[in-house]
C-alpha positions in Angstrom: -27.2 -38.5 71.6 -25.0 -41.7 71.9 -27.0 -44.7 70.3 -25.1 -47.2 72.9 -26.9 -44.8 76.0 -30.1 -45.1 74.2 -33.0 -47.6 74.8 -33.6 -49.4 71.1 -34.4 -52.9 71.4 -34.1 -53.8 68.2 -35.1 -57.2 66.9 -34.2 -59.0 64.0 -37.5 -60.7 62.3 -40.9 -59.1 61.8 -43.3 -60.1 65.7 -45.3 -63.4 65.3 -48.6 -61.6 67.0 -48.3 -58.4 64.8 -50.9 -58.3 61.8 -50.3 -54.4 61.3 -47.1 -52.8 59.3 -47.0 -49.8 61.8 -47.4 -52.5 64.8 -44.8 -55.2 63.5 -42.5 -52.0 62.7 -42.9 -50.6 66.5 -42.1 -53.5 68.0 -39.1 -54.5 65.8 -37.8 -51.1 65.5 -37.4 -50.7 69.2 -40.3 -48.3 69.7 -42.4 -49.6 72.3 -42.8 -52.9 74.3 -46.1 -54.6 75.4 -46.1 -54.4 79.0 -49.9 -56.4 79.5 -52.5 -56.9 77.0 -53.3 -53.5 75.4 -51.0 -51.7 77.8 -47.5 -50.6 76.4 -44.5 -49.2 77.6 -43.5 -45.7 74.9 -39.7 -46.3 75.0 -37.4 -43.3 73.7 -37.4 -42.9 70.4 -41.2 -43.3 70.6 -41.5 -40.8 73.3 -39.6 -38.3 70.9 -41.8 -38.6 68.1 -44.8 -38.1 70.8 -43.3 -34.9 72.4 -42.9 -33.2 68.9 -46.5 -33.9 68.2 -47.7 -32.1 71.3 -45.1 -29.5 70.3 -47.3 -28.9 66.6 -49.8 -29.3 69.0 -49.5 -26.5 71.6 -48.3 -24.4 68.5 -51.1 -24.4 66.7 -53.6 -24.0 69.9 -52.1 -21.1 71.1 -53.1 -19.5 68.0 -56.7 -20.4 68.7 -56.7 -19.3 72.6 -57.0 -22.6 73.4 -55.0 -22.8 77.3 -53.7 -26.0 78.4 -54.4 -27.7 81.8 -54.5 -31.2 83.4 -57.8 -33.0 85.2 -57.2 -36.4 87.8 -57.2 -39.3 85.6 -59.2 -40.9 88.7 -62.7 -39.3 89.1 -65.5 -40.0 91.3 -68.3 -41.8 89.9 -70.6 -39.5 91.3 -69.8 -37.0 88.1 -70.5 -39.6 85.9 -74.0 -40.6 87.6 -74.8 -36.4 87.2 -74.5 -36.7 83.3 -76.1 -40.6 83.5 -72.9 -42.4 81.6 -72.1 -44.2 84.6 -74.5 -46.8 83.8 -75.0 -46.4 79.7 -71.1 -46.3 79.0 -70.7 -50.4 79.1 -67.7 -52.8 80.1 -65.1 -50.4 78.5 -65.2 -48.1 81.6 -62.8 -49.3 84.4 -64.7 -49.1 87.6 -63.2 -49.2 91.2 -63.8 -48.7 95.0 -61.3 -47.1 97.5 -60.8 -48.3 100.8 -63.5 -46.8 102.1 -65.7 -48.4 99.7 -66.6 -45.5 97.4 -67.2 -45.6 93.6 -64.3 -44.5 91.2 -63.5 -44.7 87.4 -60.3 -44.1 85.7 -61.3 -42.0 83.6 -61.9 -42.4 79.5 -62.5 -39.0 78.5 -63.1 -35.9 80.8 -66.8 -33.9 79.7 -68.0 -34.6 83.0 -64.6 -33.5 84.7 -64.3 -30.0 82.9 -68.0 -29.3 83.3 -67.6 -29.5 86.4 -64.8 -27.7 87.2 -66.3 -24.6 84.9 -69.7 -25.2 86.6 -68.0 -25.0 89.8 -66.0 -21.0 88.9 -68.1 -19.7 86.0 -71.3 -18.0 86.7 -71.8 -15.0 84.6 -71.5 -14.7 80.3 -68.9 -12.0 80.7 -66.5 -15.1 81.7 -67.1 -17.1 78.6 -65.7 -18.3 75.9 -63.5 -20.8 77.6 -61.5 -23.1 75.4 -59.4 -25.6 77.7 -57.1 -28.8 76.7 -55.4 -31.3 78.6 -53.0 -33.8 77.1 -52.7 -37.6 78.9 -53.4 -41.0 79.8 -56.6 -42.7 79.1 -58.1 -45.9 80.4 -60.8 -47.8 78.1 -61.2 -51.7 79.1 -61.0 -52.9 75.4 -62.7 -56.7 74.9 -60.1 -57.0 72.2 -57.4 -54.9 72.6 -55.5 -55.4 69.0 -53.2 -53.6 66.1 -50.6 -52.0 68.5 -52.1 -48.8 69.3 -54.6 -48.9 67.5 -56.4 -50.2 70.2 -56.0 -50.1 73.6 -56.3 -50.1 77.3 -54.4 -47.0 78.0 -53.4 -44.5 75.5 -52.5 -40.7 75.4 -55.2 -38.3 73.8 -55.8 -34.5 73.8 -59.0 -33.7 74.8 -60.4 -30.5 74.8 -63.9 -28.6 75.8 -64.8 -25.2 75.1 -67.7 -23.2 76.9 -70.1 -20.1 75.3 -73.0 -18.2 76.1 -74.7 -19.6 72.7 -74.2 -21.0 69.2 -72.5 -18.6 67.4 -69.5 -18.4 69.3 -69.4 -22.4 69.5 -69.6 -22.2 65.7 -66.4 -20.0 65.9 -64.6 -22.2 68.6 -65.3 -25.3 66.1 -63.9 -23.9 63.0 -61.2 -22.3 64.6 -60.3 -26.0 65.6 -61.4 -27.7 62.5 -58.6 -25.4 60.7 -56.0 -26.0 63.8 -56.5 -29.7 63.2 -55.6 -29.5 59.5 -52.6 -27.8 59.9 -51.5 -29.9 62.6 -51.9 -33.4 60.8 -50.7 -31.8 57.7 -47.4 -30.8 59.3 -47.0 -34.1 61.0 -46.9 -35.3 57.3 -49.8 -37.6 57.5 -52.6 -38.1 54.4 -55.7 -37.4 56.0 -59.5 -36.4 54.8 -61.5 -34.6 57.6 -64.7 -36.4 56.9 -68.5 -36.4 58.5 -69.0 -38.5 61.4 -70.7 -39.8 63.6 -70.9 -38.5 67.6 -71.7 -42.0 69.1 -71.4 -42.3 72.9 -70.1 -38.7 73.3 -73.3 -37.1 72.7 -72.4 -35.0 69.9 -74.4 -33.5 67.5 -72.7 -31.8 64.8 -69.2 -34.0 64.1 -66.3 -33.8 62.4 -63.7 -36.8 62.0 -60.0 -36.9 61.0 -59.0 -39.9 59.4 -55.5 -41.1 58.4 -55.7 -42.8 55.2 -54.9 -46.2 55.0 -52.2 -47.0 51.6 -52.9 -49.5 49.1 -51.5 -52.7 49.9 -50.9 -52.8 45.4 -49.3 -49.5 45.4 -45.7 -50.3 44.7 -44.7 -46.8 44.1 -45.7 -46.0 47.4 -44.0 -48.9 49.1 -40.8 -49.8 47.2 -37.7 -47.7 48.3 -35.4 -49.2 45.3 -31.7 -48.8 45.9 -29.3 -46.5 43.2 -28.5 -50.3 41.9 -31.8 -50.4 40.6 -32.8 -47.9 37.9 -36.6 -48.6 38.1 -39.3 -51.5 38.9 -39.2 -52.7 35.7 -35.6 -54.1 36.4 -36.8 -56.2 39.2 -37.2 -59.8 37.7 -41.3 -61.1 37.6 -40.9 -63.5 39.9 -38.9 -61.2 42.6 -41.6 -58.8 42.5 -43.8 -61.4 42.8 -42.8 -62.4 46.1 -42.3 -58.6 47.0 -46.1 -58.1 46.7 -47.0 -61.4 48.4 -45.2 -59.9 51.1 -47.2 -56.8 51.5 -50.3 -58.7 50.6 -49.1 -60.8 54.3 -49.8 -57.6 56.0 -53.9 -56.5 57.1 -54.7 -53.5 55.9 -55.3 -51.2 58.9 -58.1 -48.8 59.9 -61.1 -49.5 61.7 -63.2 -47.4 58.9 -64.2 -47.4 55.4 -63.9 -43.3 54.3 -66.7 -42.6 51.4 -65.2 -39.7 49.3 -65.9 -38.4 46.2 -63.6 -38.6 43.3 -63.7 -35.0 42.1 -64.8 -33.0 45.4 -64.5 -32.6 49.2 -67.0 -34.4 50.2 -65.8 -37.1 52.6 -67.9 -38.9 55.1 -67.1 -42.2 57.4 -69.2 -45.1 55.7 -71.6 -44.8 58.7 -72.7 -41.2 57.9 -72.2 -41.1 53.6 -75.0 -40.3 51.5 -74.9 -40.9 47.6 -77.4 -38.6 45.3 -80.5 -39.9 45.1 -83.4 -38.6 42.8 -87.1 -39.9 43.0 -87.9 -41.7 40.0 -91.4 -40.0 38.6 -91.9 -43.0 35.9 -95.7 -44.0 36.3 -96.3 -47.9 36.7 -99.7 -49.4 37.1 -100.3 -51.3 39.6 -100.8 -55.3 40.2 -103.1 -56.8 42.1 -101.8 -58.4 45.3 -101.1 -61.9 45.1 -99.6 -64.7 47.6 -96.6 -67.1 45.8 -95.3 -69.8 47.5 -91.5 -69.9 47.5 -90.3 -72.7 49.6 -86.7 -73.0 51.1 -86.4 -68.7 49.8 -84.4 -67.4 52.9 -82.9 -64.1 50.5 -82.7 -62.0 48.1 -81.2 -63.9 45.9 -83.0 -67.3 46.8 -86.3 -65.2 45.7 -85.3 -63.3 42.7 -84.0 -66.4 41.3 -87.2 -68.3 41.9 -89.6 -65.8 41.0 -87.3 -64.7 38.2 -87.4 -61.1 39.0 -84.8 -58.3 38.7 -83.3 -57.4 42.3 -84.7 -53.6 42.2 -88.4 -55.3 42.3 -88.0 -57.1 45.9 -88.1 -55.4 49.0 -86.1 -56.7 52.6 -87.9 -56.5 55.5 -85.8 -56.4 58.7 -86.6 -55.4 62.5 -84.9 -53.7 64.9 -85.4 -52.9 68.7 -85.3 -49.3 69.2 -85.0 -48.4 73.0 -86.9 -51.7 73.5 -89.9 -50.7 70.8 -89.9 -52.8 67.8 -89.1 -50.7 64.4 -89.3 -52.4 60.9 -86.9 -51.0 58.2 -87.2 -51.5 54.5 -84.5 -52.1 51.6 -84.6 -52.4 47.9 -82.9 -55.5 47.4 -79.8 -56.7 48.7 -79.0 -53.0 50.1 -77.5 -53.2 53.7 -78.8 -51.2 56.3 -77.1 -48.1 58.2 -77.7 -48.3 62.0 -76.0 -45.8 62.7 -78.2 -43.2 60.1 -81.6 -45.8 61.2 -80.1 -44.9 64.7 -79.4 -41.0 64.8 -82.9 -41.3 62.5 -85.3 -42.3 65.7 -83.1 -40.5 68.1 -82.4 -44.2 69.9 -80.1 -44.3 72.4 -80.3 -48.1 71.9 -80.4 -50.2 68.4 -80.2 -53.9 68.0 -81.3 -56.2 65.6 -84.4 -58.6 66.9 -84.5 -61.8 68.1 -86.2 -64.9 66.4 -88.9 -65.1 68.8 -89.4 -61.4 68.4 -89.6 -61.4 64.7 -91.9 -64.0 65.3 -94.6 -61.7 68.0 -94.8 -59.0 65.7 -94.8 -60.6 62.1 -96.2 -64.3 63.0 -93.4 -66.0 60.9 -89.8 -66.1 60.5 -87.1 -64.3 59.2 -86.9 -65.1 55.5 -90.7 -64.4 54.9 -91.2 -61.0 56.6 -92.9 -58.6 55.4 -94.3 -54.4 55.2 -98.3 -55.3 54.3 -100.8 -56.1 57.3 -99.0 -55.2 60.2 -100.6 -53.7 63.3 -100.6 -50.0 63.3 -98.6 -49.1 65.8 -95.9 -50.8 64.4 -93.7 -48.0 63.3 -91.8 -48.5 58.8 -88.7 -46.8 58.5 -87.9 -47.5 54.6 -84.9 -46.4 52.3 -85.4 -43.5 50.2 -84.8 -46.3 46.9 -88.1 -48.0 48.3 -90.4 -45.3 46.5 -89.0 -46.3 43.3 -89.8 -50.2 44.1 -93.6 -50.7 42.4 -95.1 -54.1 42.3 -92.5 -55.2 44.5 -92.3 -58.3 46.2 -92.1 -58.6 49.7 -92.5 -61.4 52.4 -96.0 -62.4 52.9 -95.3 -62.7 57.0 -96.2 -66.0 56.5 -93.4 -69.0 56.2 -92.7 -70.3 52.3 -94.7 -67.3 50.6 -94.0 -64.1 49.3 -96.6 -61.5 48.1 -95.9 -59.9 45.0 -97.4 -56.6 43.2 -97.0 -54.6 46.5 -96.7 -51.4 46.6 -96.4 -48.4 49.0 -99.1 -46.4 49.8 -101.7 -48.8 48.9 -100.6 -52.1 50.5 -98.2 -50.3 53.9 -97.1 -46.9 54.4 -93.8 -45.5 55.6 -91.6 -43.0 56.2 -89.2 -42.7 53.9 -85.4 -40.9 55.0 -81.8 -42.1 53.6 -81.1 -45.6 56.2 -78.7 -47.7 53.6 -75.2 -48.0 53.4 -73.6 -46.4 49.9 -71.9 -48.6 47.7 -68.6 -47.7 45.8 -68.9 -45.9 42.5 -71.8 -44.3 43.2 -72.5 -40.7 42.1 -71.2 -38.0 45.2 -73.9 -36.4 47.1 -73.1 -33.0 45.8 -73.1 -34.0 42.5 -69.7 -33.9 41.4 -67.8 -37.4 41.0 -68.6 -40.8 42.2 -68.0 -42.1 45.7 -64.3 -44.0 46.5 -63.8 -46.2 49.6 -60.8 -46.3 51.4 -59.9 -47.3 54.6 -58.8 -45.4 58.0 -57.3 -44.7 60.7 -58.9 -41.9 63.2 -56.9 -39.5 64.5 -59.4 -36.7 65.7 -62.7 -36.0 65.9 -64.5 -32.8 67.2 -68.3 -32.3 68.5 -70.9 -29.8 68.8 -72.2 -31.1 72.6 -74.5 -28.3 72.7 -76.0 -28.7 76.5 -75.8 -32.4 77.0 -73.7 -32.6 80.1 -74.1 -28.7 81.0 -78.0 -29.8 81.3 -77.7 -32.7 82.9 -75.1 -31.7 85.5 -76.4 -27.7 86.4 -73.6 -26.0 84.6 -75.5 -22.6 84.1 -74.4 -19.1 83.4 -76.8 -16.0 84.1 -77.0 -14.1 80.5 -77.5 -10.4 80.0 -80.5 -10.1 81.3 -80.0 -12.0 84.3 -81.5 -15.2 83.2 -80.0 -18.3 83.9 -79.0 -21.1 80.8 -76.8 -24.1 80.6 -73.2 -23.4 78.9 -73.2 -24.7 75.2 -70.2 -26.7 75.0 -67.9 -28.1 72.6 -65.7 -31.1 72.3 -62.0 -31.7 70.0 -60.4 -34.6 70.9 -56.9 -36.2 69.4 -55.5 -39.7 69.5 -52.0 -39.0 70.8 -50.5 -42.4 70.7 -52.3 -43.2 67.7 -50.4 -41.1 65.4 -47.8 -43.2 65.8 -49.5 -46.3 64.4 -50.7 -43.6 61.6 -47.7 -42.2 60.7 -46.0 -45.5 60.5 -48.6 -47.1 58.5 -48.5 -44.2 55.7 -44.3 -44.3 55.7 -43.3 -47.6 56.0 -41.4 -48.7 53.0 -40.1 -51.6 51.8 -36.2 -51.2 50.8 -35.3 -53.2 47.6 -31.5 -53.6 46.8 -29.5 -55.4 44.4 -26.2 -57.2 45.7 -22.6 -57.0 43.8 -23.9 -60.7 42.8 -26.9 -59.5 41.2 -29.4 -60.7 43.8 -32.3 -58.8 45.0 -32.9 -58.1 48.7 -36.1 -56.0 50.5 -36.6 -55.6 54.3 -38.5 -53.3 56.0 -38.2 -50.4 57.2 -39.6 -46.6 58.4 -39.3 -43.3 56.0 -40.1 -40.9 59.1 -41.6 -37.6 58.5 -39.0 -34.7 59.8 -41.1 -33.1 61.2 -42.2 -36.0 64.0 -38.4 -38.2 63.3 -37.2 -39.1 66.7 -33.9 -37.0 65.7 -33.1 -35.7 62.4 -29.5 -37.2 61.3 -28.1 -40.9 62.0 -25.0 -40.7 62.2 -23.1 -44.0 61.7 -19.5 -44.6 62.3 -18.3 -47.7 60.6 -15.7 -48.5 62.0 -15.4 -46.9 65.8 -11.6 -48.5 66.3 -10.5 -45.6 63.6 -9.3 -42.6 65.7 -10.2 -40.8 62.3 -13.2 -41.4 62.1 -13.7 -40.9 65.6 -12.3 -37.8 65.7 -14.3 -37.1 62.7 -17.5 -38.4 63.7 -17.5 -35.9 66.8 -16.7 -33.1 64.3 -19.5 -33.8 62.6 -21.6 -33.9 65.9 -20.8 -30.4 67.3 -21.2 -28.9 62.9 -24.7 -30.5 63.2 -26.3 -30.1 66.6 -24.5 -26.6 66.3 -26.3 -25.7 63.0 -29.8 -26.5 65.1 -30.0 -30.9 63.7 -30.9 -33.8 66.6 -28.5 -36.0 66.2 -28.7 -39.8 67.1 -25.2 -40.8 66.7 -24.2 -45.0 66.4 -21.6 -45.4 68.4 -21.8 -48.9 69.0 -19.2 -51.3 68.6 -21.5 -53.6 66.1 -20.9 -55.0 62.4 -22.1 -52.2 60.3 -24.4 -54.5 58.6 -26.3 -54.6 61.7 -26.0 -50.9 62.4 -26.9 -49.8 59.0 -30.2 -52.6 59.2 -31.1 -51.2 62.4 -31.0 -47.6 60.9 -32.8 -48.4 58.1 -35.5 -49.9 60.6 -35.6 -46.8 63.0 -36.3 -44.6 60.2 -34.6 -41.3 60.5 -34.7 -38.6 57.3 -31.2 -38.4 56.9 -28.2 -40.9 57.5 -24.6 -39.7 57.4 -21.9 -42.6 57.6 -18.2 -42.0 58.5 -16.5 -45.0 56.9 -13.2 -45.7 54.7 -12.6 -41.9 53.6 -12.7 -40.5 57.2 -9.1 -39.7 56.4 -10.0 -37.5 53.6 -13.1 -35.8 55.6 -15.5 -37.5 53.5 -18.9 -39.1 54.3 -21.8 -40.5 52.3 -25.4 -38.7 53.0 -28.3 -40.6 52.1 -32.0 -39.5 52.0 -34.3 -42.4 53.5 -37.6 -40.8 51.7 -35.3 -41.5 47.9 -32.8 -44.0 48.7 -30.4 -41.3 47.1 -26.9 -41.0 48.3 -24.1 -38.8 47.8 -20.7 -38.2 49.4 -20.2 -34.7 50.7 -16.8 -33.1 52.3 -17.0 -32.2 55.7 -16.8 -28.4 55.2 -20.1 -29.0 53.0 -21.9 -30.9 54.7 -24.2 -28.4 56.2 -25.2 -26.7 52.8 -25.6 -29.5 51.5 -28.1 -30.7 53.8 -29.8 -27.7 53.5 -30.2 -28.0 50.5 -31.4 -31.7 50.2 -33.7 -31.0 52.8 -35.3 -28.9 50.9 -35.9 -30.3 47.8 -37.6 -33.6 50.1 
């Protein structure tokens, strides 16, 4: 393909409104273009990377029976009133009449949709399993649409459903995907950790999430690209480096999770769902009588600990929740943050929210600051952190404002039940006992869900089973951020490229290392000098020898400085880049890897071995 009949608008400084690598990268790279707020335009070379995925994509569902297909991205809200999300979604759902005054969505993901259809043509066991995928536009009215792709108003995701007679063959159906996922992220070359999660508004029960990992901003190893000018980092004077990691320090570190994982195992888990090992401590302490302190101006932990002069472990925080409109209280050792989501999934809520003031005030008689476990009515249901039973002669808010109680302890002065609600910290020990726990941040890129029979209930999708008897179709979920990889695979291979000048200055821009496997083409072929009926002539050669031998070729025929086309290739990001300059004459060209920054020059009637065998050793 001809660079000058190619869309590539590139630009030549970093976007003012980007705070993202992969989003600042996009844009300046001549990926995509913003068309409205959270709405963008995927221009070629970003389309290219996006049709490759779906090629991994159909690949590796095909091996899992999984048959593609495509449902109306405008649906009838009467599908959505069946399963009851028509009025719990929220504001994200894009609602609209036609002109005859009729209720419609454009539709954010399709359970309703598919149920439907299969409730509509599948009566009988014998027709199950069904697994089914669709890949296109979605439409979520983001408050805050930010980070590129990362979050928008319309973006691309496969989403697919499967349908069984019970849970065994779901079981199947899941791993089967779980294993299809992994193999496709893996050859899209990303870092990824499938983790625990979290089903949220999709009704899931069990859940898996795939989550790109996020680099270390500190990480020069993993950023700097150093030119063959420069033998190592330690060549690159203090203060150069200095500014080099000021420069990726500039850029927010992406991901809208923390991923807890452990540092010698498997286990992974979005922050919302991790666990840390937890023992109950068996130590006997005997107990102190009850007794009311005063402790003016003591909003916090802290505020109380360092006024009563006790260690963190011996205070308890009292907070209160609305659960589905019913007041909850939850208990924490210390300074220990809550989980919603576990305090959440815990009472089976579909709604959680911190209380008000005044509501704090109805059910403990004071303010937040001075709540507390002991004398509260009986109906009043204690949720409190596993840690909690280890917290004797605690001290706790006396419900009363300016005084604390301390000696309190469970089972005499308030009962609870006691279940895992905190959030972990880093450091410490795995769940399964083998390491401690890491954070990192991430970017999800899939997520699949056990639904079980919460739309196939709700919406009459029944089968009769063997022995005539009718029962809703168990049903599974896998869905896949399309669009998204993009901003993933960006974020993990964008480099900064560090050269030294003939003066002995040092330069760095930025730049894209793309995977091969999802590069727009595979070879960029630059011809310095396009005046030079050699290197024309040559240049074309070398077109037909690649795109013969099986290689995409994007070739730069542009009649620009080749500082600017070499810049721009640099920014676009293509595995390999050949370059037809002053030895055209002799049939010679330079081949450099983008992933090493290694270059070599290679005679025309090698250049195909040699590839092949560079390519393989990257």
């Amino acid at each position: 393909m001809k660079q000058s009949n190619m869309l590539i608008p590139t630009l030549r400084e970093m976007p003012s409104d980007a705070q993202v690598i992969s989003h600042a990268l996009m844009v300046r790279a001549g990926y995509v273009r913003q068309v409205s707020a959270g709405i963008y335009a995927y221009l070629p070379l970003a389309n290219r990377t996006m049709q490759k995925f779906k090629a991994i994509m159909r690949e590796e569902f095909a091996k899992i029976g999984a048959v593609e297909m495509e449902a109306p991205a405008l649906l009838t809200a009467d599908l959505w009133r069946e399963s009851g999300r028509y009025d719990t979604y929220g504001a994200d759902l894009y609602r609209l009449k036609n002109r005859d005054q009729s209720d419609f969505i454009l539709g954010p993901t399709h359970e309703e949709t598919l149920t439907m259809l299969v409730r509509d043509s599948v009566k009988s066991y014998k027709q199950l399993p069904l697994n089914l995928y669709q890949i296109q536009a979605k439409y979520r009215d983001e408050k805050r649409p930010r980070n590129g792709l990362l979050r928008t108003r319309e973006f691309i995701m496969k989403d697919g459903y499967s349908f069984h007679q019970d849970y065994e063959s779901l079981d199947v159906t899941y791993e089967d995907y779980r294993k299809a996922y992994e193999a496709i992220f893996t050859r899209a070359g990303l870092d990824f950790k499938a983790i625990i999660g979290d089903g949220g508004a999709m009704g899931g029960k069990d859940s898996q999430e795939f989550m790109a990992i996020t680099p270390d901003r500190t990480d020069l190893d993993h950023w700097l690209v150093l030119d063959k000018s420069i033998a190592s980092l330690e060549d690159i004077p203090a203060e150069v480096l200095e500014n080099i990691k000021q420069e990726l320090a500039a850029w927010m570190v992406s991901g809208e999770d923390t991923v807890a994982y452990s540092s010698e195992s498997a286990y992974a888990a979005n922050l919302e769902m991790a666990t840390s090992a937890y023992q109950q401590k068996t130590k006997v302490v005997s107990q102190e009588p009850l007794e009311k302190v005063a402790t003016p101006d003591c909003q916090t932990i802290d505020d109380v600990k360092s006024f009563l002069g006790v260690p963190e472990e011996q205070t308890i925080k009292t907070l209160l929740f609305m659960a589905d409109g019913q007041p909850v209280v939850a208990l924490l050792v210390g300074n220990d943050q809550v989980n919603d989501v576990k305090l959440k999934n815990y009472l089976a809520a579909d709604f959680l929210e911190p209380a008000s003031p005044e509501q704090a005030l109805e059910v403990f008689g004071a303010n937040f600051g001075s709540l507390g476990p002991v004398g509260l009515a009986e109906d009043i249901r204690i949720i409190a952190d596993r840690k909690v039973q280890d917290c004797h002669n605690a001290v706790v808010g006396a419900n009363q404002d300016g005084y604390h109680l301390t000696g309190a302890n469970a089972g005499r002065d308030f009962t609870a039940e006691y279940v895992d609600i905190r959030e972990v910290r880093e450091g410490e020990p795995s769940p399964d006992g083998k390491g401690v726990l890491k954070f990192a941040r991430g970017i999800e890129i899939g997520h699949i869900f056990k639904l079980g029979t919460r739309y196939s209930a709700s919406m009459g999708a029944n089968i009769l089973d063997e022995n005539g008897r009718s029962q809703p179709i168990i049903m599974g979920c896998y869905g896949i951020g399309v669009s998204r990889i993009l901003s993933a695979v960006i974020e993990q291979h964008a480099r900064l490229f560090v050269s030294k000048t003939p003066k002995g200055d040092y330069k760095y821009a930025w730049g894209i290392n793309f995977p091969k496997e999802l590069a727009p083409y595979d070879v960029h072929l630059i011809t310095v000098n396009v005046k030079d009926d050699q290197a024309q002539a040559l240049t074309q050669t070398i077109e037909d020898q690649l795109q013969g031998a099986g290689y995409d070729v994007l070739t730069d025929d542009r009649n620009e400085r080749v500082g600017s086309k070499f810049s721009d290739s640099d920014l676009i990001g293509l595995p390999i880049r050949v370059t037809v300059g002053k030895k055209a004459s002799e049939g010679i060209v330079e081949v450099k890897i983008k992933t090493t920054g290694d270059s070599i020059e290679v005679h025309q009637d090698n250049l195909l071995e040699t590839l092949e065998i560079l390519t393989k050793e990257n």
